[in-house]
DRENPA-3360 file (N, C-alpha, C; in nm, 2 decimals, always signed):
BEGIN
1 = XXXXXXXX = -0.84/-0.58/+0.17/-0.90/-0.49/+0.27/-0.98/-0.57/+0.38 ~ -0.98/-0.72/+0.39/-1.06/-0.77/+0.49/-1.03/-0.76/+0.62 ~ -1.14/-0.76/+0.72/-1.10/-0.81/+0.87/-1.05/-0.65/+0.91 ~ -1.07/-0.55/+0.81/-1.03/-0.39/+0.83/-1.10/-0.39/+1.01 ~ -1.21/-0.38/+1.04/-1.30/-0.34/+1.19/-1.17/-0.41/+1.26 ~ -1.11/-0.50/+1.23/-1.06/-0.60/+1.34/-0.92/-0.54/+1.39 ~ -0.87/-0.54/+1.24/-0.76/-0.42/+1.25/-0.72/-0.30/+1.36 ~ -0.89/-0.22/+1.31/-0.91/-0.10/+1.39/-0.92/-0.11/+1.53;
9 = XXXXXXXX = -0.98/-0.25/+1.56/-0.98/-0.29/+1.74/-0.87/-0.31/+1.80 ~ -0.85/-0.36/+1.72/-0.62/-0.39/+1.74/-0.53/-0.24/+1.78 ~ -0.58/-0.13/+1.71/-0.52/-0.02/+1.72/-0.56/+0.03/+1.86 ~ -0.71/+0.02/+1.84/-0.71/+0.08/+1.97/-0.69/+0.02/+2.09 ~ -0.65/-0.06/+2.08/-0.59/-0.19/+2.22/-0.46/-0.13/+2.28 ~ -0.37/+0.01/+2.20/-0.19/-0.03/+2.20/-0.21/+0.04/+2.34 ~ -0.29/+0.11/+2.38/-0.21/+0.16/+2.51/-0.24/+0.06/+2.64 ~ -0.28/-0.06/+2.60/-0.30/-0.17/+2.71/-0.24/-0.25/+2.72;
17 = XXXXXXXX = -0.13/-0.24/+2.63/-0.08/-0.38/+2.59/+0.08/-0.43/+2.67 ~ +0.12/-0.35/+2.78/+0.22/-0.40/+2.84/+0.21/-0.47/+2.95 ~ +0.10/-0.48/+3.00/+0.07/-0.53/+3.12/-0.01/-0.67/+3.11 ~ +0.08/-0.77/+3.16/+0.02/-0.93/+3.18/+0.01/-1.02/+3.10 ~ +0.07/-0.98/+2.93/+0.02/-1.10/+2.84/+0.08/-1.19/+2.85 ~ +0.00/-1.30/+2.79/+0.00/-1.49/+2.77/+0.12/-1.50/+2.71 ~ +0.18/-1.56/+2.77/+0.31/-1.66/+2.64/+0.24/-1.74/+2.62 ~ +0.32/-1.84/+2.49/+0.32/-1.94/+2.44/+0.43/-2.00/+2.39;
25 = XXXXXXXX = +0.44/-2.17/+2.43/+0.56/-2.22/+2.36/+0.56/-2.28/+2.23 ~ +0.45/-2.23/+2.15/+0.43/-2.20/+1.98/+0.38/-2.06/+1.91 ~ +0.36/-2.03/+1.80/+0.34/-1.90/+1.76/+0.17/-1.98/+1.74 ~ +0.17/-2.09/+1.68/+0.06/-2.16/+1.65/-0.05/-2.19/+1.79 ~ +0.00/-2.20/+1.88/-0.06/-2.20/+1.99/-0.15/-2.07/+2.02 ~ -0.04/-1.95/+2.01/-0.13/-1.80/+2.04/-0.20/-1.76/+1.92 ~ -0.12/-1.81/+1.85/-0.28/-1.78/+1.72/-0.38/-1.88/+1.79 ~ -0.40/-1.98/+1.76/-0.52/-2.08/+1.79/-0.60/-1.97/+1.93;
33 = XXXXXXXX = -0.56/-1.94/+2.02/-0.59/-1.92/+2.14/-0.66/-1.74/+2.14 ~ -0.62/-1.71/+2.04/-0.66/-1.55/+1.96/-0.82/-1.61/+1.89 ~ -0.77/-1.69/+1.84/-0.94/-1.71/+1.70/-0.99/-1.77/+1.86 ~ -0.99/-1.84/+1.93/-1.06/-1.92/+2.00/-1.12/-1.80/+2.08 ~ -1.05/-1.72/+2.15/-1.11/-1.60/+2.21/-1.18/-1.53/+2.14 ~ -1.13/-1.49/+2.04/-1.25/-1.40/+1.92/-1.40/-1.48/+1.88 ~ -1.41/-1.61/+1.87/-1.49/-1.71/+1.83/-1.63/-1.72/+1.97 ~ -1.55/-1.72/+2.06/-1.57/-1.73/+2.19/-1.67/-1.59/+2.26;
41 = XXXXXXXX = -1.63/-1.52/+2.22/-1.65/-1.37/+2.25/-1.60/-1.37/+2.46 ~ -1.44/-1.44/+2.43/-1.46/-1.47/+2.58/-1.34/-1.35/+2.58 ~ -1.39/-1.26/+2.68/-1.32/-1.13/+2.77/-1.20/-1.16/+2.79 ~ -1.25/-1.25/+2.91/-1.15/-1.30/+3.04/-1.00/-1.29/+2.92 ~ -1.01/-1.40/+2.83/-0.90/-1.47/+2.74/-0.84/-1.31/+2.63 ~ -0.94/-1.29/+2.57/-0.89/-1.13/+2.52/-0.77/-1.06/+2.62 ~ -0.82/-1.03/+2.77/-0.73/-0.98/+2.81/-0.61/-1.07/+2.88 ~ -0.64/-1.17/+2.88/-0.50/-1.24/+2.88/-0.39/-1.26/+2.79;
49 = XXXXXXXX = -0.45/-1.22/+2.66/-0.37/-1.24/+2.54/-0.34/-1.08/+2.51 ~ -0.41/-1.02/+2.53/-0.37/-0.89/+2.51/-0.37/-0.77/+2.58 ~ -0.37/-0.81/+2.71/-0.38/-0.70/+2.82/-0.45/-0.67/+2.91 ~ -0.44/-0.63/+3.03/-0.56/-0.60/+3.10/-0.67/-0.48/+3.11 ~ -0.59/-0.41/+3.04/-0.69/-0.27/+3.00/-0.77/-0.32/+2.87 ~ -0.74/-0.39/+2.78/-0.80/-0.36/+2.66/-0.95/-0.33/+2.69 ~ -1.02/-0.35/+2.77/-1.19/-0.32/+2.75/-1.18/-0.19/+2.80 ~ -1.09/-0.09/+2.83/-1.09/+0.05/+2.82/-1.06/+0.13/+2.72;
57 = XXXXXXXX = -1.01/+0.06/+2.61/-0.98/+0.09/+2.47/-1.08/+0.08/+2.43 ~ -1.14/-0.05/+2.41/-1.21/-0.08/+2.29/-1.35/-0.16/+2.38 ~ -1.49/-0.10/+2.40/-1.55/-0.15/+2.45/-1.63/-0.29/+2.40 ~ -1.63/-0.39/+2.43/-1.71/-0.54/+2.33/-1.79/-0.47/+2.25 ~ -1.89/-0.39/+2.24/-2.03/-0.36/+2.13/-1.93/-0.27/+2.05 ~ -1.80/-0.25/+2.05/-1.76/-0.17/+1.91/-1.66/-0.24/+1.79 ~ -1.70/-0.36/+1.86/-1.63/-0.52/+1.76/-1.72/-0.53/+1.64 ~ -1.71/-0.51/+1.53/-1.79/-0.53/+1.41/-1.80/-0.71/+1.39;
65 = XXXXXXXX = -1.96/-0.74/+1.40/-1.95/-0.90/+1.41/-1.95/-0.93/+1.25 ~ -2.01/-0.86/+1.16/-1.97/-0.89/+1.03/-1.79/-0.97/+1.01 ~ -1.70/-0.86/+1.08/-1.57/-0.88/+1.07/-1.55/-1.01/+1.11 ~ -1.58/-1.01/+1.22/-1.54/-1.13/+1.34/-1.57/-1.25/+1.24 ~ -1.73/-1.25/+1.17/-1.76/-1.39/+1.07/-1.67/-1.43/+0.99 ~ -1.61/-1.31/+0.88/-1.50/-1.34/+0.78/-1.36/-1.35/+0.84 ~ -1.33/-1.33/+0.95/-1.24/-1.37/+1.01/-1.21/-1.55/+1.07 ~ -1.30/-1.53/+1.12/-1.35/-1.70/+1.14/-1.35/-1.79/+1.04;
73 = XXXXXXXX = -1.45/-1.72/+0.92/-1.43/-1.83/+0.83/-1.31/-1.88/+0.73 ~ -1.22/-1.75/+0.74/-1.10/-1.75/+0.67/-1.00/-1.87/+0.72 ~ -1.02/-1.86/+0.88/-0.92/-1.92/+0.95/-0.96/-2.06/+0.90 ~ -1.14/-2.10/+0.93/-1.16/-2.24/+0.85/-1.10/-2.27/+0.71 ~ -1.11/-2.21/+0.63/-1.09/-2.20/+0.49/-0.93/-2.20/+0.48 ~ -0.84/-2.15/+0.54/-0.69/-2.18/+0.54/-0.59/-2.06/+0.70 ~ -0.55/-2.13/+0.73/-0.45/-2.03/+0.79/-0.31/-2.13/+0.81 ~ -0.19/-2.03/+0.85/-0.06/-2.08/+0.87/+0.00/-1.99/+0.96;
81 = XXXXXXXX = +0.09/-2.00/+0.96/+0.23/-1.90/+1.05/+0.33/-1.94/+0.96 ~ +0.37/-1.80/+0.93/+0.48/-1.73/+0.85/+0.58/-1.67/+0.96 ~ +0.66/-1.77/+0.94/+0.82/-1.71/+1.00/+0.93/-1.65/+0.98 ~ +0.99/-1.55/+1.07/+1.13/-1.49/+1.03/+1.16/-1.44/+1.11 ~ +1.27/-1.54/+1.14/+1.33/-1.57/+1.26/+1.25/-1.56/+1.45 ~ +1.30/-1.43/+1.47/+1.17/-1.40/+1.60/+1.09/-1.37/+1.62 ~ +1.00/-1.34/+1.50/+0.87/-1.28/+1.45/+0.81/-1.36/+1.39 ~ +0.68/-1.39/+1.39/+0.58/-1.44/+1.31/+0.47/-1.40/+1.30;
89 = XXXXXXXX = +0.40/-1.38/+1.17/+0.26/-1.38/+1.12/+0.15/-1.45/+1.12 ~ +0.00/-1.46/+1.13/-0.04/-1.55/+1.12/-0.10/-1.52/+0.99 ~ -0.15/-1.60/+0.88/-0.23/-1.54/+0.75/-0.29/-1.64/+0.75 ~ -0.44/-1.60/+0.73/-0.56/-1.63/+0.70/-0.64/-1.65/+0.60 ~ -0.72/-1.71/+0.52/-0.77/-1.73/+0.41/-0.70/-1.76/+0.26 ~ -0.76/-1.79/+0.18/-0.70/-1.87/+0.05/-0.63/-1.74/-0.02 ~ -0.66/-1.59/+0.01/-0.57/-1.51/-0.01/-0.48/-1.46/+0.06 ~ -0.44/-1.57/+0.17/-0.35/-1.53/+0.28/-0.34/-1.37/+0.34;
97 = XXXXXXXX = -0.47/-1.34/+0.38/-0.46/-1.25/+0.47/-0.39/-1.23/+0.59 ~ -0.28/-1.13/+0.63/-0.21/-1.15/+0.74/-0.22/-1.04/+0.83 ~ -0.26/-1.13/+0.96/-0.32/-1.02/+1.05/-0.18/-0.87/+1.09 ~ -0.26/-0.77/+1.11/-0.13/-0.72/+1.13/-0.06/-0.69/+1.24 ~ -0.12/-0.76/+1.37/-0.01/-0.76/+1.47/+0.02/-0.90/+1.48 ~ +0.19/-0.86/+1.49/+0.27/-1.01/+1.51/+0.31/-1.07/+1.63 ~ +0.33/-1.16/+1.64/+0.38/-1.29/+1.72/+0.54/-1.26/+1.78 ~ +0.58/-1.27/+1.87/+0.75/-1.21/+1.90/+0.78/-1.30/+1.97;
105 = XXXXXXXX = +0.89/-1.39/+1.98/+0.97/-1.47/+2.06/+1.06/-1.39/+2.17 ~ +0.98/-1.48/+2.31/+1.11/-1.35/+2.44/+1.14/-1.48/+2.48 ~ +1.20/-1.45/+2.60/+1.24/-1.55/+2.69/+1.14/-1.64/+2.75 ~ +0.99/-1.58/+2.77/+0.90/-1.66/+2.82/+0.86/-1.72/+2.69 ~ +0.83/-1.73/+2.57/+0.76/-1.78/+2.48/+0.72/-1.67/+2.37 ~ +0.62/-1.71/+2.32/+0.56/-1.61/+2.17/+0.47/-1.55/+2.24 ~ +0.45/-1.39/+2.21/+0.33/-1.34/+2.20/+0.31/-1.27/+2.16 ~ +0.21/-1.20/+2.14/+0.13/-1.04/+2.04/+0.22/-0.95/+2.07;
113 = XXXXXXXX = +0.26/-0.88/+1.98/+0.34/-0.75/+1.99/+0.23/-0.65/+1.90 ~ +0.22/-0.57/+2.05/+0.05/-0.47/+1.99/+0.15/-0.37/+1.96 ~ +0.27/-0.32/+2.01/+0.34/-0.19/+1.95/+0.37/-0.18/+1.82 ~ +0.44/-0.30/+1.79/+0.45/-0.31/+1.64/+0.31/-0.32/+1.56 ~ +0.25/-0.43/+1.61/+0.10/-0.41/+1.52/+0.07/-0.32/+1.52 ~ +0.06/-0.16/+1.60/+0.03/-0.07/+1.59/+0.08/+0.03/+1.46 ~ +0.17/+0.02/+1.42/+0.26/+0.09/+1.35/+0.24/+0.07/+1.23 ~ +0.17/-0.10/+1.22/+0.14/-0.16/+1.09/+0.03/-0.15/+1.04;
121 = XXXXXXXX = -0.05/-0.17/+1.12/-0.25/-0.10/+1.11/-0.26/+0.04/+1.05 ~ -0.17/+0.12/+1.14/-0.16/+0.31/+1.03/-0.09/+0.30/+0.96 ~ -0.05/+0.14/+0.90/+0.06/+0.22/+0.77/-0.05/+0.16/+0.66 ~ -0.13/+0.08/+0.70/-0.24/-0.03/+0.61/-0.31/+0.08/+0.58 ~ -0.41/+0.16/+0.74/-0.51/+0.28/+0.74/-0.48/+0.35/+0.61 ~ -0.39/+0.44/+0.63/-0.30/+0.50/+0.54/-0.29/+0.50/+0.38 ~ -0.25/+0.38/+0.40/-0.26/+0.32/+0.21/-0.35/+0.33/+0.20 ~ -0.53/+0.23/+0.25/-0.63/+0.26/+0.25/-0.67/+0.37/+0.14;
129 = XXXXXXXX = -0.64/+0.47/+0.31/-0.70/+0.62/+0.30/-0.64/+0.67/+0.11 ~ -0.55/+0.66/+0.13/-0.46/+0.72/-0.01/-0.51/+0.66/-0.14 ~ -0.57/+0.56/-0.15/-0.62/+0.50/-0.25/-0.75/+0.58/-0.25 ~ -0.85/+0.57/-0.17/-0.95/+0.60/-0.18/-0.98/+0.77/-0.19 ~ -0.89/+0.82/-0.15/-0.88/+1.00/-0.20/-0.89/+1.01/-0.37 ~ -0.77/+0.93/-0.43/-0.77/+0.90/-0.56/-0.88/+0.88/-0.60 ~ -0.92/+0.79/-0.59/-1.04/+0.68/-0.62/-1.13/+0.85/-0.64 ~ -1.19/+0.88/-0.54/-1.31/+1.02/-0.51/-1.23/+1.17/-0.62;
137 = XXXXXXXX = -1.13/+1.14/-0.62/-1.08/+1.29/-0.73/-1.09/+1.17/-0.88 ~ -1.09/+1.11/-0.87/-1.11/+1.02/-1.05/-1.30/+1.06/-1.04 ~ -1.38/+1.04/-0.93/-1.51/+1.04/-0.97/-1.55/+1.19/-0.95 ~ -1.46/+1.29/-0.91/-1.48/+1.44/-0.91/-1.48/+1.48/-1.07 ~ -1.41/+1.42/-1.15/-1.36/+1.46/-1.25/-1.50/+1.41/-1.37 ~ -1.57/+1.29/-1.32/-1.66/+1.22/-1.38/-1.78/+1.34/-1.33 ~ -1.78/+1.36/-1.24/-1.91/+1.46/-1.19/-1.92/+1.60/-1.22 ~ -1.77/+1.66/-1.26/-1.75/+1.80/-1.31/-1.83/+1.77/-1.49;
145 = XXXXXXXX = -1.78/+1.65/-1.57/-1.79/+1.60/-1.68/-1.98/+1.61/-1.70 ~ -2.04/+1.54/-1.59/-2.15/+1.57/-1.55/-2.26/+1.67/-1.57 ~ -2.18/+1.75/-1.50/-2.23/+1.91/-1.44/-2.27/+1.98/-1.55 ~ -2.15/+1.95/-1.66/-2.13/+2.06/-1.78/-2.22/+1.99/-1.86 ~ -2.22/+1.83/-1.86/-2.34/+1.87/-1.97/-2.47/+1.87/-1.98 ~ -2.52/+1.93/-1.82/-2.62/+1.99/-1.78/-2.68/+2.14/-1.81 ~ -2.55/+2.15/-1.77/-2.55/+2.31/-1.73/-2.44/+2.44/-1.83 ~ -2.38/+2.35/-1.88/-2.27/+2.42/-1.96/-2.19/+2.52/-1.91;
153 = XXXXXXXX = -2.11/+2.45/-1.81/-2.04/+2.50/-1.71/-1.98/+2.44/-1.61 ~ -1.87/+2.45/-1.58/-1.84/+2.36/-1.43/-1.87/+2.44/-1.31 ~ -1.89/+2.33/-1.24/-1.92/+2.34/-1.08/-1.86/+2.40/-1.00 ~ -1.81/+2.54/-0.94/-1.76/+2.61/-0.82/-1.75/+2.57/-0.68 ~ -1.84/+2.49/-0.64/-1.90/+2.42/-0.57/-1.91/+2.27/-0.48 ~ -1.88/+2.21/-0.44/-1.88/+2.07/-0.40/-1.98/+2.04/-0.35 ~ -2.06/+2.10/-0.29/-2.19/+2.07/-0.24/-2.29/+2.20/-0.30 ~ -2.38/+2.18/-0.29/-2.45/+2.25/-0.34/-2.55/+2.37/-0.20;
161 = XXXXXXXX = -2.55/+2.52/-0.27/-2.67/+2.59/-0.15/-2.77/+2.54/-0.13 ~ -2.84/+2.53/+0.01/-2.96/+2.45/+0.02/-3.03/+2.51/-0.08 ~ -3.14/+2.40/-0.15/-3.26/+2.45/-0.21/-3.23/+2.47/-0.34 ~ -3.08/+2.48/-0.41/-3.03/+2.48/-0.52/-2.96/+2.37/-0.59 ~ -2.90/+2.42/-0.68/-2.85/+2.31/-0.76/-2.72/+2.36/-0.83 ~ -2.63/+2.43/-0.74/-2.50/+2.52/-0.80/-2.40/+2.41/-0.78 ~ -2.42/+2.31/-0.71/-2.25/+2.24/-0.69/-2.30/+2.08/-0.72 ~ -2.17/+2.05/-0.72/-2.17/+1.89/-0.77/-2.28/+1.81/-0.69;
169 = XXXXXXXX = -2.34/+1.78/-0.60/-2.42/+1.75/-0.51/-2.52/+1.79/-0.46 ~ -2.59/+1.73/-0.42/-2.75/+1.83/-0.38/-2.83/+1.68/-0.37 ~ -2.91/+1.69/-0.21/-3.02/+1.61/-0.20/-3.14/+1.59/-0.28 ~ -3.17/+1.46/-0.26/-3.30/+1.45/-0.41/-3.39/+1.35/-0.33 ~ -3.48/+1.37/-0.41/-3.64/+1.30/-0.37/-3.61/+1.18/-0.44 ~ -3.73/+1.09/-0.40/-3.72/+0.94/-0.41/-3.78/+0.94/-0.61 ~ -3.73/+0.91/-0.63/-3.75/+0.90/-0.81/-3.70/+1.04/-0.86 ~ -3.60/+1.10/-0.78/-3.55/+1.23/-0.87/-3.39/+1.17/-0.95;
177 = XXXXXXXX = -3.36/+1.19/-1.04/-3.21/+1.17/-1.08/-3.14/+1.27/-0.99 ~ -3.05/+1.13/-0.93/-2.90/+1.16/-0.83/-2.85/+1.30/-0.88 ~ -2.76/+1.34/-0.79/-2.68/+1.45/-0.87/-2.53/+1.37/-0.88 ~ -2.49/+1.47/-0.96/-2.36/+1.45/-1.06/-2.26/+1.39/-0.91 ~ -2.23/+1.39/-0.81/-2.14/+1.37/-0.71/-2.24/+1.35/-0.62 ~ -2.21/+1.22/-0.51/-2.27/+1.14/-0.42/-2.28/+1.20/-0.26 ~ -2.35/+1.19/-0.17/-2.32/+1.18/-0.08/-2.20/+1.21/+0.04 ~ -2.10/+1.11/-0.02/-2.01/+1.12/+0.08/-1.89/+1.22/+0.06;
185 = XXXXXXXX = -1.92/+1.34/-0.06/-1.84/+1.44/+0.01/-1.92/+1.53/+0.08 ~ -2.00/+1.54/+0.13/-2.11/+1.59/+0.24/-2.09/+1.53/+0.37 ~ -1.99/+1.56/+0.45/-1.99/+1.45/+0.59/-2.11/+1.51/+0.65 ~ -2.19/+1.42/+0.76/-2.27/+1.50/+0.85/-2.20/+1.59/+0.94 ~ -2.07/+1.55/+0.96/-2.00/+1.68/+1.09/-1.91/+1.73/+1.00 ~ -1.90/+1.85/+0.99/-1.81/+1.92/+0.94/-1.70/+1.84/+0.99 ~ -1.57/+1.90/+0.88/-1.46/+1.90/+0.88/-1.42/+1.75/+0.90 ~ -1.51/+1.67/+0.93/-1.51/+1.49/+0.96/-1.41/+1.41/+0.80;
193 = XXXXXXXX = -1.44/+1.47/+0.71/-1.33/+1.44/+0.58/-1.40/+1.32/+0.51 ~ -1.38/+1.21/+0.45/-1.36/+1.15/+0.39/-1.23/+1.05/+0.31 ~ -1.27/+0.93/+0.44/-1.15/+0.85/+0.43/-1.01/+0.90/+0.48 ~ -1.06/+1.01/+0.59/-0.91/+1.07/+0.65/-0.89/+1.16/+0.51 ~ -1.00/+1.21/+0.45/-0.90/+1.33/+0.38/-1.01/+1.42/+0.33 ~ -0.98/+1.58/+0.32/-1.03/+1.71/+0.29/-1.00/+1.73/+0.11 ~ -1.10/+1.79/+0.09/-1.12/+1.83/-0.08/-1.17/+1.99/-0.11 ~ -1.11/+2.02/-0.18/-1.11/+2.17/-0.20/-1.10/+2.16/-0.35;
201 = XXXXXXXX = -1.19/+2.20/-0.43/-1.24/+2.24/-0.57/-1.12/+2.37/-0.59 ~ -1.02/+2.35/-0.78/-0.93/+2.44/-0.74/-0.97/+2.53/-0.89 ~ -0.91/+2.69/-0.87/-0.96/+2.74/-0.98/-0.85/+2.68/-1.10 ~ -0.86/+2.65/-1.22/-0.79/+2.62/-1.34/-0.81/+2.63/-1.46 ~ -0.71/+2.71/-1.53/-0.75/+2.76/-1.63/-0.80/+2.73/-1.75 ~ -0.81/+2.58/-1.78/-0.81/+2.46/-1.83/-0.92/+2.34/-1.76 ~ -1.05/+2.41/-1.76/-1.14/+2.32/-1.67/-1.18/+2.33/-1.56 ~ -1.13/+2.21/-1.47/-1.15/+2.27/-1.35/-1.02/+2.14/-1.31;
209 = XXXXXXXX = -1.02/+2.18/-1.12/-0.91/+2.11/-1.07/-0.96/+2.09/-0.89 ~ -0.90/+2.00/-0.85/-0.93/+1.92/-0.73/-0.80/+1.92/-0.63 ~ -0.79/+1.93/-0.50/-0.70/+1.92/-0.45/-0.75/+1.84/-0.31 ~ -0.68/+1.71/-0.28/-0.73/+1.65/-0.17/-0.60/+1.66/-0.05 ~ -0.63/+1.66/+0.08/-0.49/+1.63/+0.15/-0.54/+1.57/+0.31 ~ -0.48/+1.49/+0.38/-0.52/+1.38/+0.51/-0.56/+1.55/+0.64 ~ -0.67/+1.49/+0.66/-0.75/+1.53/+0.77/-0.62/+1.56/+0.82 ~ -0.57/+1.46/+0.90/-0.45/+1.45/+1.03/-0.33/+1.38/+0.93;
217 = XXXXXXXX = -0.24/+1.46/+0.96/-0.12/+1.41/+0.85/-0.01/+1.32/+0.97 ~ +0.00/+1.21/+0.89/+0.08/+1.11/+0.93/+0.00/+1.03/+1.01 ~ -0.13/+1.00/+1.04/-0.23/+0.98/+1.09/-0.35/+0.90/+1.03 ~ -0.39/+0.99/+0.95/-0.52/+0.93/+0.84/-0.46/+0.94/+0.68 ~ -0.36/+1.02/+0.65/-0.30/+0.98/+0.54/-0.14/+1.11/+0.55 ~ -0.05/+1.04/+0.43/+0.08/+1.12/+0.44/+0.11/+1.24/+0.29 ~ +0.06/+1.19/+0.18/+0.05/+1.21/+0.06/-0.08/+1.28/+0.04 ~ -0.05/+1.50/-0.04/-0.17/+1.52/-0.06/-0.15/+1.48/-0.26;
225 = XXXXXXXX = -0.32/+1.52/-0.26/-0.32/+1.49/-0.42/-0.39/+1.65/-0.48 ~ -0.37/+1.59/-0.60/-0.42/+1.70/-0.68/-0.51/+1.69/-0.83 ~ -0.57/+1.67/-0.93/-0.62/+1.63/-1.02/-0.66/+1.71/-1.16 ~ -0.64/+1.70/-1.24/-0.68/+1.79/-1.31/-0.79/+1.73/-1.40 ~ -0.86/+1.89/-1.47/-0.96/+1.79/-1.61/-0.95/+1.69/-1.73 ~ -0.81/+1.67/-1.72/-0.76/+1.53/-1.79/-0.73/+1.40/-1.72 ~ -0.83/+1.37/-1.60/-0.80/+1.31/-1.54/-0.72/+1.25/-1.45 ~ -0.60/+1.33/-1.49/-0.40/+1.27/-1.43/-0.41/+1.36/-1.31;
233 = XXXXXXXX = -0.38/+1.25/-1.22/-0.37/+1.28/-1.07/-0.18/+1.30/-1.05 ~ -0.17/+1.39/-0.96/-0.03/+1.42/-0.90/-0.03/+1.47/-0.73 ~ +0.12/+1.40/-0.66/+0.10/+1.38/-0.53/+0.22/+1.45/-0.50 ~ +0.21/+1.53/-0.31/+0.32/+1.57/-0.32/+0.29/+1.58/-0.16 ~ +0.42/+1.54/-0.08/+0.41/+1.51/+0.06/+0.43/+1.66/+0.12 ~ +0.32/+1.73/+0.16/+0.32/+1.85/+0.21/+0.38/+1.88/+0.34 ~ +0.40/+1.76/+0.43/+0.46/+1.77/+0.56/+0.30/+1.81/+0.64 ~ +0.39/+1.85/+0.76/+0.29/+1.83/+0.86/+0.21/+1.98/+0.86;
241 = XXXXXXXX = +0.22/+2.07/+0.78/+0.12/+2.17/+0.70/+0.06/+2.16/+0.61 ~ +0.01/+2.03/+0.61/-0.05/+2.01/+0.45/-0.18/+2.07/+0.45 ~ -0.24/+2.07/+0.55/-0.35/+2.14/+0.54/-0.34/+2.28/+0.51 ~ -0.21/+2.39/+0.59/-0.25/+2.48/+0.57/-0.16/+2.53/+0.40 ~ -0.09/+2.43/+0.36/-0.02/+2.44/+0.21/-0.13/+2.41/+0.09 ~ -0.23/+2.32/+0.17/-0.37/+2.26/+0.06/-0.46/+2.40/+0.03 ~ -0.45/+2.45/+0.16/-0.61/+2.56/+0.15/-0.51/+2.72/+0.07 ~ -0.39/+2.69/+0.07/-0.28/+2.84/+0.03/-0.30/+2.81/-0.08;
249 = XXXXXXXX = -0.34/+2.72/-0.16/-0.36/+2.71/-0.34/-0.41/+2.77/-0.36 ~ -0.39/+2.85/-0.46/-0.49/+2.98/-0.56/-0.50/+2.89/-0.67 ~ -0.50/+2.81/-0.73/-0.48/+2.75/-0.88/-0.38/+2.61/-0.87 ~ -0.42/+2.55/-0.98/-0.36/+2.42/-1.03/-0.25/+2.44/-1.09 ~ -0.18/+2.35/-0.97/-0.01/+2.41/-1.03/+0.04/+2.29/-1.03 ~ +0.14/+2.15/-1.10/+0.18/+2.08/-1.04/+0.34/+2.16/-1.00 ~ +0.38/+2.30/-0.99/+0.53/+2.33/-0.97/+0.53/+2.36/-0.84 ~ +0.62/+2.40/-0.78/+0.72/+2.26/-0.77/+0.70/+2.13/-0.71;
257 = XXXXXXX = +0.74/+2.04/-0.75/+0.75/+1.94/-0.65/+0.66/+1.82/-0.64 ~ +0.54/+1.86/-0.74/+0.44/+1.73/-0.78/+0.49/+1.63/-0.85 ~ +0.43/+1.56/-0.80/+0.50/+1.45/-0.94/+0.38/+1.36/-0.96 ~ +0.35/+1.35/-1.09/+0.28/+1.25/-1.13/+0.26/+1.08/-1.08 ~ +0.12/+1.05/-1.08/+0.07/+0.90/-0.97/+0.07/+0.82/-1.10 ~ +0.15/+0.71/-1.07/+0.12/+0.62/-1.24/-0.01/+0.58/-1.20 ~ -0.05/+0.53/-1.31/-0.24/+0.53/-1.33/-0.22/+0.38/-1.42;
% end
C-alpha cells in the first residue's frame, strides 16, 4: 500500500495529460527525470513530464511529503524498469513497488501514459477499498460480541443517540473505556462512507448481521459485502444499484447470488 498519496496525485493529473509531454530515448531516463522532479519539488519539470495543466488538477500543497520521503528513499534503496515489449514499469524499493502509471514507446520516445495509469490507480483504490470494508465488518462483528457482554443484547444501532449508549459507538471522556466500535464509522460529513463504502446494521435471526456496499460503485469499490454473527463474510456484485439493492435488505440473506469470501 505504499506511495498510496502519490498514486492519488497521479489520478488526479488524467485530465491534463495530453498536452506537451517529454519523450525519452530510455524508459530509465523518464523515470530518473520523474524522481528528480518529485525530489526537486520542481513545477516547471512536473509539467513537462506530465502536462501542462497538471497544477489545475492537483495543487503543490495537496502532495503528501510523508509519501514523497518513502518514495525517495525506495528509489535509493532499489529501483529498475520492468519491460514488456512497449510498456514499461518502474519498481521501487526492496519490495519492488511499482508505480502505477507506465512508460509507453511512440515514435518520439518513452513516456508516462496517465490514461492507462489512470485505470490502474482505481483498480489498486478499489482493491484497497474492498479489503478494508472486510477488515471493518470482521471488527463489527468483534464490537456486536462487545456490546452483549455489556448489555446482554446486540446493538440496533451503529452509532449511538447523543448522550446515550444504545449503539456500538459513542464519544468518551479522557480515561473513560472506548466503546465497543471506534470512531471511523462516524464520518464527520454524512454520507462521506468509509474507505469508499456505506454500512447498514441488518436484522437476523441468528444474532446480528452487517451489510457494506461502495459509496460510488465502480469508483470507490465494485463488490458489496455482507457478514454474519459467525463471522463468514459473503460478496455479491450488485451493479450500479448497489446502493439502492443494499438499503432494500430487510434481513440476512446470502440467496440468491452471494457467495462466500475465502477467509
Amino acid at each position: 500500500m505504499k506511495n498510496k498519496p502519490i498514486a492519488g496525485m497521479l489520478l488526479l493529473m488524467v485530465s491534463s495529460f495530453a498536452v506537451a509531454q517529454a519523450h525519452f530515448p530510455t524508459p530509465d531516463g523518464a523515470a530518473s527525470a520523474l524522481t528528480k522532479a518529485i525530489s526537486a519539488q520542481d513545477q516547471r519539470a512536473m509539467q513537462d513530464l506530465l502536462g501542462d495543466n497538471w497544477q489545475d488538477a492537483l495543487p503543490p500543497e495537496g502532495i503528501d511529503p510523508d509519501a514523497v520521503d518513502r518514495f525517495l528513499r525506495d528509489w535509493q534503496v532499489k529501483h529498475e524498469i520492468v519491460l514488456d515489449g512497449d510498456v514499461a514499469h518502474l519498481a521501487v524499493g526492496s519490495s519492488g513497488w511499482q508505480l502505477p502509471v507506465p512508460l509507453v514507446k511512440t515514435a518520439e520516445g518513452w513516456r508516462f501514459d496517465m490514461k492507462a495509469g489512470a485505470e490502474e490507480i482505481q483498480t489498486r483504490e478499489i482493491g484497497r477499498n474492498e479489503l478494508a470494508a472486510m477488515e471493518a465488518l470482521h471488527a463489527y462483528v468483534d464490537a456486536q460480541q462487545s456490546y452483549y457482554a455489556l448489555n446482554h443484547r446486540y446493538a440496533q444501532n451503529i452509532v449511538s443517540t447523543p448522550g446515550k449508549k444504545d449503539g456500538l459507538y459513542w464519544p468518551t471522556a479522557p480515561g473513560e473505556a472506548p466503546s465497543p466500535l471506534g470512531p471511523a464509522f462516524n464520518p464527520p460529513q454524512p454520507g462521506e462512507g468509509y474507505h469508499g463504502y456505506h454500512f447498514r446494521i441488518l436484522p437476523a435471526q441468528d444474532g446480528f448481521a452487517m451489510v457494506a456496499w461502495p459509496v460510488s460503485y465502480g469508483k470507490t469499490g465494485i463488490m458489496s459485502f455482507i457478514i454474519d454473527s459467525h463471522d463468514k463474510v459473503y460478496q455479491r456484485n450488485l451493479g450500479a444499484d448497489s446502493q439502492q439493492q443494499a438499503q432494500a435488505l430487510s434481513a440476512f440473506s446470502t440467496e440468491p447470488g452471494w457467495q462466500p469470501v475465502a477467509q
